[in-house]
CHARMM-style PDB file with segment names, atoms N, HN, CA, C and O in Angstrom:
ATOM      1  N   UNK     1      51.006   2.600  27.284  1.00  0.00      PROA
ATOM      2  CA  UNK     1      49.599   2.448  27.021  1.00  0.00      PROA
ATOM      3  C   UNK     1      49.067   3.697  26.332  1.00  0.00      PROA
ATOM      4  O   UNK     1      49.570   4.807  26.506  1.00  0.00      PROA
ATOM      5  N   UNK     2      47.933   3.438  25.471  1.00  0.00      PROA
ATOM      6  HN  UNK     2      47.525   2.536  25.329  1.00  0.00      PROA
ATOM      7  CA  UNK     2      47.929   4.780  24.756  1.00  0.00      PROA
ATOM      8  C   UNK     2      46.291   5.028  25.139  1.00  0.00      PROA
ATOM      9  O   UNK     2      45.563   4.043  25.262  1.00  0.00      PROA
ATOM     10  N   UNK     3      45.890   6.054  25.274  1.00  0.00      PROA
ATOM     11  HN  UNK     3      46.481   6.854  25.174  1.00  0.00      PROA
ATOM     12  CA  UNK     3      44.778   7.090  25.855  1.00  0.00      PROA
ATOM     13  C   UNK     3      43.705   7.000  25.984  1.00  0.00      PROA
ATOM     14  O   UNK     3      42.989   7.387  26.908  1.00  0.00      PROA
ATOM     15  N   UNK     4      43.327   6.163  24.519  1.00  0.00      PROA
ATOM     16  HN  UNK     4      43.908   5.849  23.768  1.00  0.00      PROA
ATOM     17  CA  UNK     4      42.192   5.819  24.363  1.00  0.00      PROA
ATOM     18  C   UNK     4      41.542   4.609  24.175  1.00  0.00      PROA
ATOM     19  O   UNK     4      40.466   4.287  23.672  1.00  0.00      PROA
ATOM     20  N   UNK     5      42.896   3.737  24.951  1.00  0.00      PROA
ATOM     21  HN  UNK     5      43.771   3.999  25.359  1.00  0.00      PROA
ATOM     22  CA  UNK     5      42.405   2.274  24.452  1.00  0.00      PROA
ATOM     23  C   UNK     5      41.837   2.071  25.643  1.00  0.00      PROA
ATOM     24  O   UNK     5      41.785   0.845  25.540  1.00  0.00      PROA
ATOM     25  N   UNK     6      41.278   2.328  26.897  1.00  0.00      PROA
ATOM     26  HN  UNK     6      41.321   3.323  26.981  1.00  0.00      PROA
ATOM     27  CA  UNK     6      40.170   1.731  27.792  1.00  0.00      PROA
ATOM     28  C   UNK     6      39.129   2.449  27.933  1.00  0.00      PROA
ATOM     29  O   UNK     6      38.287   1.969  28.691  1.00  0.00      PROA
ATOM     30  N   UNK     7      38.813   3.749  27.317  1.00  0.00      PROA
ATOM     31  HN  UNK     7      39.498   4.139  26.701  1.00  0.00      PROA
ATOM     32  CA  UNK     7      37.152   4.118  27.144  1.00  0.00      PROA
ATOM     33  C   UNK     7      36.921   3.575  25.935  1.00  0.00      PROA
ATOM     34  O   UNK     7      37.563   2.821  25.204  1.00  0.00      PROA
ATOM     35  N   UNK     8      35.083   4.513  25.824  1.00  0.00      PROA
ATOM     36  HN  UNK     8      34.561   5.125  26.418  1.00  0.00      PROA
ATOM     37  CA  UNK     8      34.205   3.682  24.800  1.00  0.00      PROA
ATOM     38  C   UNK     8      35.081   3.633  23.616  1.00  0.00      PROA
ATOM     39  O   UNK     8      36.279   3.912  23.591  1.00  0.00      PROA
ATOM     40  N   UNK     9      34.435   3.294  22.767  1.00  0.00      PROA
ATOM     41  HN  UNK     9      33.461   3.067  22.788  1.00  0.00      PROA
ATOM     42  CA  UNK     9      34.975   3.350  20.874  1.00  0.00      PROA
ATOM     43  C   UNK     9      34.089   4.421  20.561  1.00  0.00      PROA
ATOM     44  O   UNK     9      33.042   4.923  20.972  1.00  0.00      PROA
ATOM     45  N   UNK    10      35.085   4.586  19.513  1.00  0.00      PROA
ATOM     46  HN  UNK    10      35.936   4.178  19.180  1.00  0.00      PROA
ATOM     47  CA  UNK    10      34.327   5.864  18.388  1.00  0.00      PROA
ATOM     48  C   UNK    10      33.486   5.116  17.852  1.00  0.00      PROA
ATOM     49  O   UNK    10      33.901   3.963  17.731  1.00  0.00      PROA
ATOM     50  N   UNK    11      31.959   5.383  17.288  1.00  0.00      PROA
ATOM     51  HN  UNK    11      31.622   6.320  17.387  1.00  0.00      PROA
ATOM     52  CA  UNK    11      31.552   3.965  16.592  1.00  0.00      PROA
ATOM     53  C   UNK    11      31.916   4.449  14.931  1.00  0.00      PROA
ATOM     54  O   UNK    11      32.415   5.538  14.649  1.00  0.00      PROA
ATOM     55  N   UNK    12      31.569   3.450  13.990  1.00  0.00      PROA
ATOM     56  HN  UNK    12      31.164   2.565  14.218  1.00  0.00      PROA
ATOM     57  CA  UNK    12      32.621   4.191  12.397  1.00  0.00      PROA
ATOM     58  C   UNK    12      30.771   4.728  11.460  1.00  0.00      PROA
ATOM     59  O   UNK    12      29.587   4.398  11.394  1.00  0.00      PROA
ATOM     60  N   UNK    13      31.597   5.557  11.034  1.00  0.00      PROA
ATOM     61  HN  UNK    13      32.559   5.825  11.088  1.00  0.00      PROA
ATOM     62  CA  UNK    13      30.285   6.514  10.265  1.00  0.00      PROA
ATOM     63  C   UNK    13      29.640   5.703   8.973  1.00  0.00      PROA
ATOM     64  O   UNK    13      30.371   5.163   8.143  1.00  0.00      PROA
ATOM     65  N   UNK    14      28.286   5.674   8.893  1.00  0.00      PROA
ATOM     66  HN  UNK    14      27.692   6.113   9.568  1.00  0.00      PROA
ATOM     67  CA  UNK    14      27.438   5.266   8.134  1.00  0.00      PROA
ATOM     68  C   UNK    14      27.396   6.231   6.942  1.00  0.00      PROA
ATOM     69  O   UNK    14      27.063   7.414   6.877  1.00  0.00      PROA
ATOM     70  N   UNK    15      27.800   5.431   6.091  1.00  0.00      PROA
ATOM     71  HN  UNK    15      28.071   4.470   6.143  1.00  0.00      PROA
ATOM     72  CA  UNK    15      27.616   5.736   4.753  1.00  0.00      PROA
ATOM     73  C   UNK    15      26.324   6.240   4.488  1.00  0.00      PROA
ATOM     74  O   UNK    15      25.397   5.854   5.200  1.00  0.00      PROA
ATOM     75  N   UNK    16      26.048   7.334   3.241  1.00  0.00      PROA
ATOM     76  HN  UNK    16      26.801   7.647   2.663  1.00  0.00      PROA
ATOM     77  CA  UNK    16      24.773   8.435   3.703  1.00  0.00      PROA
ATOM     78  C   UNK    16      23.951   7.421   2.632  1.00  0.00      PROA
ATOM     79  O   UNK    16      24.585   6.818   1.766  1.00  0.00      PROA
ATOM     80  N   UNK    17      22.594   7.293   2.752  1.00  0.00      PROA
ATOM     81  HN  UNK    17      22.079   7.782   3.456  1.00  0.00      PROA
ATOM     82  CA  UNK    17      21.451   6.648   1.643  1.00  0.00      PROA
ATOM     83  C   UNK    17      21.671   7.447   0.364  1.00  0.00      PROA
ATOM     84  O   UNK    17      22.104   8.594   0.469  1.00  0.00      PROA
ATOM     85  N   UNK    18      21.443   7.004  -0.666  1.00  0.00      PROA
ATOM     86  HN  UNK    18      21.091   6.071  -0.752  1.00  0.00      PROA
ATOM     87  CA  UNK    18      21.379   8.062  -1.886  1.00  0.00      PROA
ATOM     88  C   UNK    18      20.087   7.964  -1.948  1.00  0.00      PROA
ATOM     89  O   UNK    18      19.498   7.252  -1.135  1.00  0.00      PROA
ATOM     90  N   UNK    19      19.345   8.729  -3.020  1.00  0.00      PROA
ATOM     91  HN  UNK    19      19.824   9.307  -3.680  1.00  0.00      PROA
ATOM     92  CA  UNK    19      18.150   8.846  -3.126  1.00  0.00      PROA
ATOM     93  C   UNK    19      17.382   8.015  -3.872  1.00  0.00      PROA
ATOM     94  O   UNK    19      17.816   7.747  -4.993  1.00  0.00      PROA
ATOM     95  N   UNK    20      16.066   7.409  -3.443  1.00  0.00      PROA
ATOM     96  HN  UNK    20      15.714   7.626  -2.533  1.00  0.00      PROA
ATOM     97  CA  UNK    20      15.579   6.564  -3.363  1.00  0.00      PROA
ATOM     98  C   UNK    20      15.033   6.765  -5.008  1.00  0.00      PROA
ATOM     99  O   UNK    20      15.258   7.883  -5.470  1.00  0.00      PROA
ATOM    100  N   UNK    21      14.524   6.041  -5.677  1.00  0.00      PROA
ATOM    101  HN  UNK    21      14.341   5.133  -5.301  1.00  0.00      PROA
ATOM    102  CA  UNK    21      13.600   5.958  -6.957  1.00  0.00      PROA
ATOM    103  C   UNK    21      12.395   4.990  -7.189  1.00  0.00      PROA
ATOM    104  O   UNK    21      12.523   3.782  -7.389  1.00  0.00      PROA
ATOM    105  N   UNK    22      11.464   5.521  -7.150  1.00  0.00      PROA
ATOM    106  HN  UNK    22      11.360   6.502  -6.987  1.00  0.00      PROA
ATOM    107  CA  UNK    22       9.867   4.909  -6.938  1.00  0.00      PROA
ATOM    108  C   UNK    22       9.711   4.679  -8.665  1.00  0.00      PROA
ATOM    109  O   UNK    22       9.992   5.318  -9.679  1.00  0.00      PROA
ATOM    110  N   UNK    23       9.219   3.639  -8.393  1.00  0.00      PROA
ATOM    111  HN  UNK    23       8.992   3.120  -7.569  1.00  0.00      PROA
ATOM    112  CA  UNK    23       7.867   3.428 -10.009  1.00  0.00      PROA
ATOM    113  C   UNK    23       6.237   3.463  -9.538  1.00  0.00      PROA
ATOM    114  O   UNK    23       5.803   3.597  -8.394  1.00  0.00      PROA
ATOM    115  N   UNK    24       5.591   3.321 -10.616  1.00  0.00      PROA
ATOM    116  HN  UNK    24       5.944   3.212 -11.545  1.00  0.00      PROA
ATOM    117  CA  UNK    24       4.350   4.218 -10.660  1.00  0.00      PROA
ATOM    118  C   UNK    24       3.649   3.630  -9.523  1.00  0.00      PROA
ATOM    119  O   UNK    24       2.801   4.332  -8.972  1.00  0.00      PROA
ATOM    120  N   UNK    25       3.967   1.919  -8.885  1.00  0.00      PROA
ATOM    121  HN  UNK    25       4.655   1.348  -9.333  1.00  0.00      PROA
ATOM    122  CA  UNK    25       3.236   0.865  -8.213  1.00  0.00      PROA
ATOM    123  C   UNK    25       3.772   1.694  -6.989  1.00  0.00      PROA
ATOM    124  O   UNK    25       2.798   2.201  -6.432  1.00  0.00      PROA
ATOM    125  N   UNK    26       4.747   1.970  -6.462  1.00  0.00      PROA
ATOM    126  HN  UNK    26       5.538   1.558  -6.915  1.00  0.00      PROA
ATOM    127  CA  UNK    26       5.051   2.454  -4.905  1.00  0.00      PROA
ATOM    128  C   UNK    26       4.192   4.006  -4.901  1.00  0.00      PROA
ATOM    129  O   UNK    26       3.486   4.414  -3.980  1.00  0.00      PROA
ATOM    130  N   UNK    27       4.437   4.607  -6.005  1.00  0.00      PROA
ATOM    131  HN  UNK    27       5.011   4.275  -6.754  1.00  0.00      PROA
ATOM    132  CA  UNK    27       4.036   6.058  -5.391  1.00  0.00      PROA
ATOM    133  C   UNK    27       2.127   6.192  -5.621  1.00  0.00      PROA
ATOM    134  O   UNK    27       1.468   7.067  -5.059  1.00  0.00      PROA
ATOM    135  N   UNK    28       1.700   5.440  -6.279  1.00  0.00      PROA
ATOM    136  HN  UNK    28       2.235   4.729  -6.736  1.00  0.00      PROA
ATOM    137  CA  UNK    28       0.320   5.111  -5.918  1.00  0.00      PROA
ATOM    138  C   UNK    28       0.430   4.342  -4.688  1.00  0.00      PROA
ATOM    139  O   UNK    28      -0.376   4.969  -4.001  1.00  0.00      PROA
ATOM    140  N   UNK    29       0.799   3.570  -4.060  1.00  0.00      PROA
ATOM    141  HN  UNK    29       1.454   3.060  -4.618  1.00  0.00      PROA
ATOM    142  CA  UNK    29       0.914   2.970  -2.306  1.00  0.00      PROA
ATOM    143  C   UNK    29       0.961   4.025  -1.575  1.00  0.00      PROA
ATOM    144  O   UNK    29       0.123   4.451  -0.781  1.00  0.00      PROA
ATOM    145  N   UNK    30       2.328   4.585  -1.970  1.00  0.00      PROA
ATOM    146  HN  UNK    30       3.009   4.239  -2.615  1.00  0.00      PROA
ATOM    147  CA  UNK    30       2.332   5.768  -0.772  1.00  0.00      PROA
ATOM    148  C   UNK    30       1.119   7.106  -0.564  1.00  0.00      PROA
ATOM    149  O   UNK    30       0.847   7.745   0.453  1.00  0.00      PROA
ATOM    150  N   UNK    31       0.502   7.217  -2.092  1.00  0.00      PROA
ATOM    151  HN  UNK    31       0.723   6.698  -2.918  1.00  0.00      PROA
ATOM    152  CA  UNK    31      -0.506   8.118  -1.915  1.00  0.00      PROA
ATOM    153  C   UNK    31      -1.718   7.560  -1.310  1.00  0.00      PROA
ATOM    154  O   UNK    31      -2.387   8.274  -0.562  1.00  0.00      PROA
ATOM    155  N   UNK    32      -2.022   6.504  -1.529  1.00  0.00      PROA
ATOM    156  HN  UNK    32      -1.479   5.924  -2.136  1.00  0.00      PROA
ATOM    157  CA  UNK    32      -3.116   5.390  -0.676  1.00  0.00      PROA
ATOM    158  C   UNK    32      -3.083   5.410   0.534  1.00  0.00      PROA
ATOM    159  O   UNK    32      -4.126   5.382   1.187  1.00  0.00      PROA
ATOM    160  N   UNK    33      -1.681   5.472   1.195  1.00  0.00      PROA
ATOM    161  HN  UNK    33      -0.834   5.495   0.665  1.00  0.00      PROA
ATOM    162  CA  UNK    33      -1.799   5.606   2.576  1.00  0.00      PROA
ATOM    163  C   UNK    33      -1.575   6.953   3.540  1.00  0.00      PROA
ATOM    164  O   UNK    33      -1.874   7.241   4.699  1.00  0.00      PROA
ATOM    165  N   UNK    34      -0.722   7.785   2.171  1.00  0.00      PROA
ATOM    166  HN  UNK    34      -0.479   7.551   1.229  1.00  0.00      PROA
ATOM    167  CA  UNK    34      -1.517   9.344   3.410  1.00  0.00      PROA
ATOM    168  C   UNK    34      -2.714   9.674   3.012  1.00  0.00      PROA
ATOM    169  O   UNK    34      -3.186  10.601   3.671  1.00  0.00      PROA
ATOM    170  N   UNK    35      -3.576   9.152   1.949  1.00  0.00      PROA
ATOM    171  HN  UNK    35      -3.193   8.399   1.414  1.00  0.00      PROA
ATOM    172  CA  UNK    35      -5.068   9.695   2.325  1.00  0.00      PROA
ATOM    173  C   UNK    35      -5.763   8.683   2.998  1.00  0.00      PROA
ATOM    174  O   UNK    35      -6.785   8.947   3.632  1.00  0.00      PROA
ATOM    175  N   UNK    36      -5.244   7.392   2.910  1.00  0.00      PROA
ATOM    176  HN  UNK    36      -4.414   7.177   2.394  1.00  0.00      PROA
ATOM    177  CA  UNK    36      -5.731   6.513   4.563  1.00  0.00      PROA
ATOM    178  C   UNK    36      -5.373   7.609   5.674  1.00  0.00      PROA
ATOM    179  O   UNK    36      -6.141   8.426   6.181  1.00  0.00      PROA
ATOM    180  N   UNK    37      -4.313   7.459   5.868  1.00  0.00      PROA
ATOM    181  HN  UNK    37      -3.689   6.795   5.457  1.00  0.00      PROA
ATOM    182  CA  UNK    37      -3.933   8.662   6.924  1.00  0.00      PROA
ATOM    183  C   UNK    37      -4.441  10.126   7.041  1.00  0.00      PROA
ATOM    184  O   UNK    37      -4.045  10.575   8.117  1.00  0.00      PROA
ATOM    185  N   UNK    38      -4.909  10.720   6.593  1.00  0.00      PROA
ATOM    186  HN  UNK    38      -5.231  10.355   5.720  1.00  0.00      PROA
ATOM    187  CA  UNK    38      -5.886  11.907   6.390  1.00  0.00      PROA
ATOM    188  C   UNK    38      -7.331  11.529   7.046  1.00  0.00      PROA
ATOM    189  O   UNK    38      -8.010  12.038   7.938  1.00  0.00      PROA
ATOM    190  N   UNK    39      -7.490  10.358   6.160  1.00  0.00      PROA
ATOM    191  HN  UNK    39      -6.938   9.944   5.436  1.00  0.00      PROA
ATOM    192  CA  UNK    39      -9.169  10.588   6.576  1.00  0.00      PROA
ATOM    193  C   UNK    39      -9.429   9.893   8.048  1.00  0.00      PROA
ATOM    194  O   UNK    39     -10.308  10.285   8.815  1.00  0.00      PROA
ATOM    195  N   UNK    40      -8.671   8.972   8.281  1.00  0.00      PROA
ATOM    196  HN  UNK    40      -7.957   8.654   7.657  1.00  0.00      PROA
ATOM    197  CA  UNK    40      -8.503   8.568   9.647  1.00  0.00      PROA
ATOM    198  C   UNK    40      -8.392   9.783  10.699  1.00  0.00      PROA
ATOM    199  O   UNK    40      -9.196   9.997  11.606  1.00  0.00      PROA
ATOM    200  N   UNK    41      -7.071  10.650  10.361  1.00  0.00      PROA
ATOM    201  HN  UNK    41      -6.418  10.476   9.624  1.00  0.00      PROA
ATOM    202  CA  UNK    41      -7.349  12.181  11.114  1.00  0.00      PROA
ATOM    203  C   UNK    41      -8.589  12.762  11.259  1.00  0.00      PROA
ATOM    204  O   UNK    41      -9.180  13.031  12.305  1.00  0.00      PROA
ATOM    205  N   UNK    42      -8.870  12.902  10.323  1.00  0.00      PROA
ATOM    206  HN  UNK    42      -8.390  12.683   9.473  1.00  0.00      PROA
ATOM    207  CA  UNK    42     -10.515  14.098  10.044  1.00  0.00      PROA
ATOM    208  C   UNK    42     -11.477  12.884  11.230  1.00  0.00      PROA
ATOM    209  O   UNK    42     -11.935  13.353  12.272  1.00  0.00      PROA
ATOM    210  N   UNK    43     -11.674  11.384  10.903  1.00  0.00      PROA
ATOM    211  HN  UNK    43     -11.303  11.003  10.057  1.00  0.00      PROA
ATOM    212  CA  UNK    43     -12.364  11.072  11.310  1.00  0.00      PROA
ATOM    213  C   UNK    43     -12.438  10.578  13.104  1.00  0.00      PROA
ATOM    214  O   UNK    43     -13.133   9.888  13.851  1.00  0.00      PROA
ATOM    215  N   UNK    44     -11.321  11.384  13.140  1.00  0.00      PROA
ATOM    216  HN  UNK    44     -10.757  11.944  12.533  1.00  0.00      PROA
ATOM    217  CA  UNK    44     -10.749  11.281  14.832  1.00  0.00      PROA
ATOM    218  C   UNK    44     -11.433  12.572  15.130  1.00  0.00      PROA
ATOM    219  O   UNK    44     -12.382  12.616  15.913  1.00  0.00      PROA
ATOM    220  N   UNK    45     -10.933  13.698  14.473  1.00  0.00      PROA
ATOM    221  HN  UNK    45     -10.162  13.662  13.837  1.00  0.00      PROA
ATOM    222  CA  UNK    45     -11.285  15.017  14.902  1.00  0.00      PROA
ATOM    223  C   UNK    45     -12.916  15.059  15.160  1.00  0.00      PROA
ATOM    224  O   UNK    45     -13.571  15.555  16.076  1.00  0.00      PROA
ATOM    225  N   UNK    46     -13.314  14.307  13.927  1.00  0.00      PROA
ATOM    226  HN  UNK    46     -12.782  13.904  13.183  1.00  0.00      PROA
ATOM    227  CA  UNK    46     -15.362  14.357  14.464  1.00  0.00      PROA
ATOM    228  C   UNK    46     -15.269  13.768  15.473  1.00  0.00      PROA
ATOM    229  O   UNK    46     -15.439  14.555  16.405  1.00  0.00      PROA
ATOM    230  N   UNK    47     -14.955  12.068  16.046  1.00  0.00      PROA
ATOM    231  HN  UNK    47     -14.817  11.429  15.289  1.00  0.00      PROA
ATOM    232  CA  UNK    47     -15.155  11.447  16.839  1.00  0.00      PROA
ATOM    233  C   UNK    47     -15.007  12.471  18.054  1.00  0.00      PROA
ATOM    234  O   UNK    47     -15.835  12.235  18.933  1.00  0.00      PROA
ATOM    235  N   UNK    48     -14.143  13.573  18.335  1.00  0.00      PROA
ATOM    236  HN  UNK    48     -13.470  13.765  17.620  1.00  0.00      PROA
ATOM    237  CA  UNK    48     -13.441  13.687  19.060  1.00  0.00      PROA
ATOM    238  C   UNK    48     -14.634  15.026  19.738  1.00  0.00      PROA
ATOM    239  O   UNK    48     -14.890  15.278  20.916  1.00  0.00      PROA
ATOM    240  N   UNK    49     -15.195  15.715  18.405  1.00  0.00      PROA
ATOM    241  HN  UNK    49     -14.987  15.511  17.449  1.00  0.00      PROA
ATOM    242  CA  UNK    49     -16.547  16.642  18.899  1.00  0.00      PROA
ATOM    243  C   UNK    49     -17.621  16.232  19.591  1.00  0.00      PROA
ATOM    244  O   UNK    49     -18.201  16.909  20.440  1.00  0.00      PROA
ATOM    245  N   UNK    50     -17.937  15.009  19.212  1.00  0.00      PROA
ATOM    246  HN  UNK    50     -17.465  14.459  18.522  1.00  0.00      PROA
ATOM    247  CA  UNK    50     -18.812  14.271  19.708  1.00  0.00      PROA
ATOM    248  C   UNK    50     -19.223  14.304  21.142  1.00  0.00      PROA
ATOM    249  O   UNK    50     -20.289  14.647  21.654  1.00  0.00      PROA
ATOM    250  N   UNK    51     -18.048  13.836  21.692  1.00  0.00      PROA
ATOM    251  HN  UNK    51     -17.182  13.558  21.277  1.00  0.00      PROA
ATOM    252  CA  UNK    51     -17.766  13.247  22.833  1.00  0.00      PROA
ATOM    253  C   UNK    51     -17.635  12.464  23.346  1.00  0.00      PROA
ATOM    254  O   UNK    51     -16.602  12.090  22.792  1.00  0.00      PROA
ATOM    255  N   UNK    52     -17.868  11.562  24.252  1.00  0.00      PROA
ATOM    256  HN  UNK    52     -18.707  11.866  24.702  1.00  0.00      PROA
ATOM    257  CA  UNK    52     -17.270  10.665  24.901  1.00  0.00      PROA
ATOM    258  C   UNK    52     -18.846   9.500  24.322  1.00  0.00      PROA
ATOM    259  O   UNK    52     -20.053   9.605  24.106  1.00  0.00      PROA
ATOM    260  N   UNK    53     -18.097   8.800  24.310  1.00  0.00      PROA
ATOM    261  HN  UNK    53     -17.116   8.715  24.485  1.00  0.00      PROA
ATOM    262  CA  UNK    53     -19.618   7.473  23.812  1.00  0.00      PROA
ATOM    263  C   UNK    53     -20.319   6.831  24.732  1.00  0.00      PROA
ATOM    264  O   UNK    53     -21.513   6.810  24.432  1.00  0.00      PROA
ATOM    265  N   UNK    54     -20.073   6.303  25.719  1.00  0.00      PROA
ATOM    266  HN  UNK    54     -19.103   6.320  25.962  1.00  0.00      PROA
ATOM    267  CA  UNK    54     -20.907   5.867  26.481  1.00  0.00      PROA
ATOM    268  C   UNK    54     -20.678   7.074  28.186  1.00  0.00      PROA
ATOM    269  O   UNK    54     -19.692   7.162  28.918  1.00  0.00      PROA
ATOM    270  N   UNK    55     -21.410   7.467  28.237  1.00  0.00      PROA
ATOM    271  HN  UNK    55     -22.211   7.396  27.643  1.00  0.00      PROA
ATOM    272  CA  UNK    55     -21.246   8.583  29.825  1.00  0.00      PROA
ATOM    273  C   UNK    55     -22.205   7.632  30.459  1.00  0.00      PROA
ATOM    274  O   UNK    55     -21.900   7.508  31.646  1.00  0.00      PROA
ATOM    275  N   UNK    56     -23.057   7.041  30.198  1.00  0.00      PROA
ATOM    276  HN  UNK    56     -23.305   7.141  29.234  1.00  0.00      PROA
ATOM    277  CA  UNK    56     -23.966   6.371  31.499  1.00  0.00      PROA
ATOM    278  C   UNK    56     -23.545   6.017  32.579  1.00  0.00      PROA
ATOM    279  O   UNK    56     -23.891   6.486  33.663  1.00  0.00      PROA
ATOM    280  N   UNK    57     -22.527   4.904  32.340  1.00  0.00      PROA
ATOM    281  HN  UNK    57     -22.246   4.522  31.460  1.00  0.00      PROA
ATOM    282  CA  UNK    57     -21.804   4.136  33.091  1.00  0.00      PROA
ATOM    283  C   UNK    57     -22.771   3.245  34.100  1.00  0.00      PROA
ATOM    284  O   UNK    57     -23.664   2.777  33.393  1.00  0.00      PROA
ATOM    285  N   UNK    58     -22.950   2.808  35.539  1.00  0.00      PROA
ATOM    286  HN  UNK    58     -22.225   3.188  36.113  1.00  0.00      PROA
ATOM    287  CA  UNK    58     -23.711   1.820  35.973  1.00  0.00      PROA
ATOM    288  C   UNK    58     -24.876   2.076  35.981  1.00  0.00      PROA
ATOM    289  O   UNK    58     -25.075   3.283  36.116  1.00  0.00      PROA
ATOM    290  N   UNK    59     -25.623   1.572  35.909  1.00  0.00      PROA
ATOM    291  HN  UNK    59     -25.461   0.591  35.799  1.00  0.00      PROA
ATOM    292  CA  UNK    59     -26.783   2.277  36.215  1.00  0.00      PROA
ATOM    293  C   UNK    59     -27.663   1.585  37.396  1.00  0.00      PROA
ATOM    294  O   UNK    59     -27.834   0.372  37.278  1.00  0.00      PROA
ATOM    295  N   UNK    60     -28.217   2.211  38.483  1.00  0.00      PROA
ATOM    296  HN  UNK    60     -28.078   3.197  38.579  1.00  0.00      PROA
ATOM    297  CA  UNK    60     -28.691   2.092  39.452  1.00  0.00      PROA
ATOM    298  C   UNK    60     -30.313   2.058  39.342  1.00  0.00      PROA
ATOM    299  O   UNK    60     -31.009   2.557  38.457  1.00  0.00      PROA
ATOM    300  N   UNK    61     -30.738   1.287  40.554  1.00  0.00      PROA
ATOM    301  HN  UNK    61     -30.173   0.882  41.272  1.00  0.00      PROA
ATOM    302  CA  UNK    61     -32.196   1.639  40.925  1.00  0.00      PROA
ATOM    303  C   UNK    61     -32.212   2.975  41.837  1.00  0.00      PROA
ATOM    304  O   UNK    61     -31.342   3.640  42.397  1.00  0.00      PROA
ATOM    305  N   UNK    62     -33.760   3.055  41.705  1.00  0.00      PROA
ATOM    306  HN  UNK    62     -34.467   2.515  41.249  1.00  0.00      PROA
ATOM    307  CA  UNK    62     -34.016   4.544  42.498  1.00  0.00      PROA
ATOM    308  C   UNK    62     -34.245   4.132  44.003  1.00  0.00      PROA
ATOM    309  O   UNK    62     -33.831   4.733  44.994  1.00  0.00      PROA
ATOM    310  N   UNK    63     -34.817   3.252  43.967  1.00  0.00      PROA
ATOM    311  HN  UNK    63     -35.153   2.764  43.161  1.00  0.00      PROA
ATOM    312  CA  UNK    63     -34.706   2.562  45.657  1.00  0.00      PROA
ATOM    313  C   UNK    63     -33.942   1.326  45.833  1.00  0.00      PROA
ATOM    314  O   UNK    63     -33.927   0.310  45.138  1.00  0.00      PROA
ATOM    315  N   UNK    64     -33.257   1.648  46.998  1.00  0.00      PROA
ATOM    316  HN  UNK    64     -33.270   2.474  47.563  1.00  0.00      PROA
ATOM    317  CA  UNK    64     -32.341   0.368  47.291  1.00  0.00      PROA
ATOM    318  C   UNK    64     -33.154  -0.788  48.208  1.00  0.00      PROA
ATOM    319  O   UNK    64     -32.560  -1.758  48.679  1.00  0.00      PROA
ATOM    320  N   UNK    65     -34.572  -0.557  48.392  1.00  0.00      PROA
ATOM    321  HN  UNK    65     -35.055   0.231  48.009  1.00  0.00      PROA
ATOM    322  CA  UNK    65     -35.586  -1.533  49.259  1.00  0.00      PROA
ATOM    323  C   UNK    65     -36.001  -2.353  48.172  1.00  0.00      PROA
ATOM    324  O   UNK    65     -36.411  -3.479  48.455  1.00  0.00      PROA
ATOM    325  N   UNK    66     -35.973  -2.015  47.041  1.00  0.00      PROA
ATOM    326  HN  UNK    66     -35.641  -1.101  46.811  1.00  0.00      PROA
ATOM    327  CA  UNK    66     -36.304  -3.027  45.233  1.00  0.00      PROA
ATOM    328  C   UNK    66     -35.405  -3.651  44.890  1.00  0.00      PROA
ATOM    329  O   UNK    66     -35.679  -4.759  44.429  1.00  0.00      PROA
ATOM    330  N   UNK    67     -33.749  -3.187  44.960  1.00  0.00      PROA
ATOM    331  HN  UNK    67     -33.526  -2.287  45.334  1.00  0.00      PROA
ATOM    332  CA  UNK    67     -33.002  -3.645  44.211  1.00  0.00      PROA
ATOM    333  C   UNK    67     -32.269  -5.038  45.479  1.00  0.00      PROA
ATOM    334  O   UNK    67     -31.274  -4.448  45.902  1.00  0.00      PROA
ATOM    335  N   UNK    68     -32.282  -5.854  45.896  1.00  0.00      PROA
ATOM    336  HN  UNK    68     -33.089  -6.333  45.553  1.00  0.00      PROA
ATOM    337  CA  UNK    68     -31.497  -6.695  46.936  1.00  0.00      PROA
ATOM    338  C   UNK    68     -30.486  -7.380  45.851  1.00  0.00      PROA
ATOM    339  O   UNK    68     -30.637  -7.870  44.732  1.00  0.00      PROA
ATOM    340  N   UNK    69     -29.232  -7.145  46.848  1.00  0.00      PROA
ATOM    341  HN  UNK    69     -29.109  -6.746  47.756  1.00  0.00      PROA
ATOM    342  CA  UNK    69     -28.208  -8.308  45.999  1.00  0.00      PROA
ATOM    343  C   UNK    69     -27.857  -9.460  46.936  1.00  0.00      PROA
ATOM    344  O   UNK    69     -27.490  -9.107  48.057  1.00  0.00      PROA
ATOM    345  N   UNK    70     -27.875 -10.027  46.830  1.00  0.00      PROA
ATOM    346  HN  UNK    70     -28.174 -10.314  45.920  1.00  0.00      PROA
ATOM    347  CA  UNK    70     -27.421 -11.529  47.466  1.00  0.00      PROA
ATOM    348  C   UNK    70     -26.293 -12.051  47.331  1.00  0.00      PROA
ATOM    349  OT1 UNK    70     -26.058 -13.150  47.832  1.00  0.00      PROA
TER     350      UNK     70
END
C-alpha cells in the first residue's frame, strides 16, 4: 500500500487569469460605480454626524390617572 493513498488529495493547481482587457463601455461602468460607491460613503459619514434619527421612542402621558388602557 502506498502512503498517501488514504489521506486527503492534493487538490491540482489553477491555472493563473491573464490580464483582463476593458473597452471604453466597461471602464465607464466601473468608474460609475466607484463614484456610486464614494458618494454613498461620504453620504454615510454625514448620516453618521447627525445621529441617530428617531431618539423619542414611546412616548408617554404625564399622568397615568388620564391615560387608562383596557
Amino acid at each position: 500500500m502506498a502512503g498517501r493513498e488514504g489521506g486527503k488529495k492534493k487538490p491540482l493547481k489553477q491555472a493563473k487569469k491573464g490580464q483582463v482587457e476593458y473597452d471604453d463601455d466597461d471602464k465607464m461602468r466601473i468608474q460609475k460605480e466607484k463614484e456610486a460607491k464614494k458618494l454613498l460613503a461620504d453620504a454615510k459619514q454625514q448620516a453618521l454626524k447627525k445621529g441617530p434619527m428617531a431618539t423619542a421612542g414611546i412616548k408617554k402621558s404625564k399622568n397615568a390617572e388620564d391615560s387608562v388602557y383596557f
